[in-house]
C-alpha positions in Angstrom: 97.0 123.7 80.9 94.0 124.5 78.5 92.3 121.7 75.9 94.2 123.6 73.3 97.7 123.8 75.0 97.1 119.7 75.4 96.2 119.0 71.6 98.6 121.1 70.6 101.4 118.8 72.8 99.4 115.6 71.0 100.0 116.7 67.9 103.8 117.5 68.2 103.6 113.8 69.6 101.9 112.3 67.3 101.5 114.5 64.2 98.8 112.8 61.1 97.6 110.0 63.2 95.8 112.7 65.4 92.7 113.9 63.4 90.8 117.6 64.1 89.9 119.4 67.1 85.9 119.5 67.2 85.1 122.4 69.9 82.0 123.0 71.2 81.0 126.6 71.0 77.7 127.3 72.8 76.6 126.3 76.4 77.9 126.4 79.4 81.4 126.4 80.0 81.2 122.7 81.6 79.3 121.8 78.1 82.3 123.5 76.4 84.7 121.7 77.9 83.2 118.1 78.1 81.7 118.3 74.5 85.1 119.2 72.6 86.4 116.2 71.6 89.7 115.5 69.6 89.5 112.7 66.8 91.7 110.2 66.4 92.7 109.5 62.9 94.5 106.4 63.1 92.4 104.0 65.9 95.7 102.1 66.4 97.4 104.6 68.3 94.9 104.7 71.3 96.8 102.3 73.1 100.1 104.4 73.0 98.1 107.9 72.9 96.6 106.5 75.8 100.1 105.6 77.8 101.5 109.0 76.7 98.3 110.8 78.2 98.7 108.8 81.5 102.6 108.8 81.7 103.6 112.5 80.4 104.0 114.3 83.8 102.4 117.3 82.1 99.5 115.3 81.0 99.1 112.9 84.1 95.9 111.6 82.8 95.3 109.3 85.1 91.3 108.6 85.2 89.0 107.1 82.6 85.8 109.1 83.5 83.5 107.6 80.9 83.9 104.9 77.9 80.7 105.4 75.5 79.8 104.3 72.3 77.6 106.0 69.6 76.2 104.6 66.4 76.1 107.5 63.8 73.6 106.0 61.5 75.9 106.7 58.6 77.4 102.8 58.9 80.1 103.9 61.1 80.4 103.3 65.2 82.5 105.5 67.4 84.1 105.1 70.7 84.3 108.3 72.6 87.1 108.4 76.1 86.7 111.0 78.7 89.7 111.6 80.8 91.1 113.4 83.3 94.1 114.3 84.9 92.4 114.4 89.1 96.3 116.2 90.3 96.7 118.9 87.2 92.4 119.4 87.4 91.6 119.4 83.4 89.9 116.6 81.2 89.4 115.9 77.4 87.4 113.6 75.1 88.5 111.5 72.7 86.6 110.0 69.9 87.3 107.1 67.5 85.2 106.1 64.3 85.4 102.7 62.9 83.2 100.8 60.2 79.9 99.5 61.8 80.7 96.3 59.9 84.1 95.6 61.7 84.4 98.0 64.6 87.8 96.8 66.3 89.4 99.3 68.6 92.6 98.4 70.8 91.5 97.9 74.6 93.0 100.6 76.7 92.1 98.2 80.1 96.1 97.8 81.0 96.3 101.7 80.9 92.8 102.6 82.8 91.5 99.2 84.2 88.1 100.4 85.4 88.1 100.5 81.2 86.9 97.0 81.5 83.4 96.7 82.0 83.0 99.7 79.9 84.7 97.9 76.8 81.9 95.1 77.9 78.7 97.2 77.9 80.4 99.1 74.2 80.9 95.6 73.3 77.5 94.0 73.9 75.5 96.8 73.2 77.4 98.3 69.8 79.2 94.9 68.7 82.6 97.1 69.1 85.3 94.6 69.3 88.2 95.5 71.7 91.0 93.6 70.5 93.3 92.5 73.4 90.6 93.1 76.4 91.3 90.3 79.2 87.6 89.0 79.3 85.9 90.2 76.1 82.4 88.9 77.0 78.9 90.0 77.2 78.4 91.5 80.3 74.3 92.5 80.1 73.1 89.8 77.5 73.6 86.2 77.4 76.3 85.2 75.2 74.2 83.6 72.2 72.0 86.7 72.3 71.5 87.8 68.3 72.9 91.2 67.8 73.4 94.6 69.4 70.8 96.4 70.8 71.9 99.9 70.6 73.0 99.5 66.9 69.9 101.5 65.0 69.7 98.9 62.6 69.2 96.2 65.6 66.1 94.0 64.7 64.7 92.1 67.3 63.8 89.0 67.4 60.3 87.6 67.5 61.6 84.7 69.6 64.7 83.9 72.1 64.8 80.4 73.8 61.3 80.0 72.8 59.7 83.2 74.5 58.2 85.4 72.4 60.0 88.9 72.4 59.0 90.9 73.9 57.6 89.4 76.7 
């Protein structure tokens, strides 16, 4: 099944909520294929797009390859999901935008578990909420750490516990 045969399926499935199909033209045909990305309109459908792209035999999506995050310097923060189906051999990335100011995306950890430290890292890095994660907690930076260090707007501080930053 190609990218297009698969966002065509989503989009019977789930019509508006869906946003565009953003295909990468030039490159190599691994770049074409792993930088195409479909946008997702509505961010509270990624729990249920997610169980329909794992649970649809035709889909079988059954592997989170990679959970990023990306701050667009334009006050918005987006989530990005590459999947795979490893028994029907095709993948697809999906890519969520949410105000910087209150970035809150369901967690899709009861769907693709290895989701969870993933969630983490977009979490303490990007200050992306993941509403409904099991153990939404810092997992590089102490927990009273101010800010998120990948944000382009991240500051940081002259002093933490004292020591002068950086050391």
């Amino acid at each position: 099944m190609t990218q297009h045969e698969i966002v065509g399926q989503l989009h019977a499935a789930f019509g508006e909520r869906l946003g565009a199909w953003r295909e990468m033209t030039g490159g190599s045909s691994y770049q074409r294929r792993m930088g195409s990305y479909l946008e997702i309109a509505d961010a509270r459908i990624i729990r249920d797009l997610a169980f329909y792209l794992r649970d649809e035999p035709s889909l079988d999506f059954n592997s989170l390859l990679l959970l990023s995050s990306l701050d667009n310097a334009d006050g918005t923060l987006s989530v990005i999901y590459h999947i795979e189906s490893t028994h029907h051999n095709h993948q697809l990335a999906l890519k969520i935008t949410a105000n910087a100011g209150d970035a809150r995306v369901p967690s899709v950890t009861s769907i693709w578990a290895h989701a969870n430290w993933q969630e983490r890292e977009a979490w303490d890095m990007m200050g992306i909420r993941f509403e409904g994660h099991p153990d939404h907690r810092r997992i590089l930076l102490d927990e009273d750490y101010p800010g998120h260090p990948l944000r382009k707007d991240f500051k940081e501080p002259d002093f933490y516990h004292g020591m002068k930053v950086p050391y």
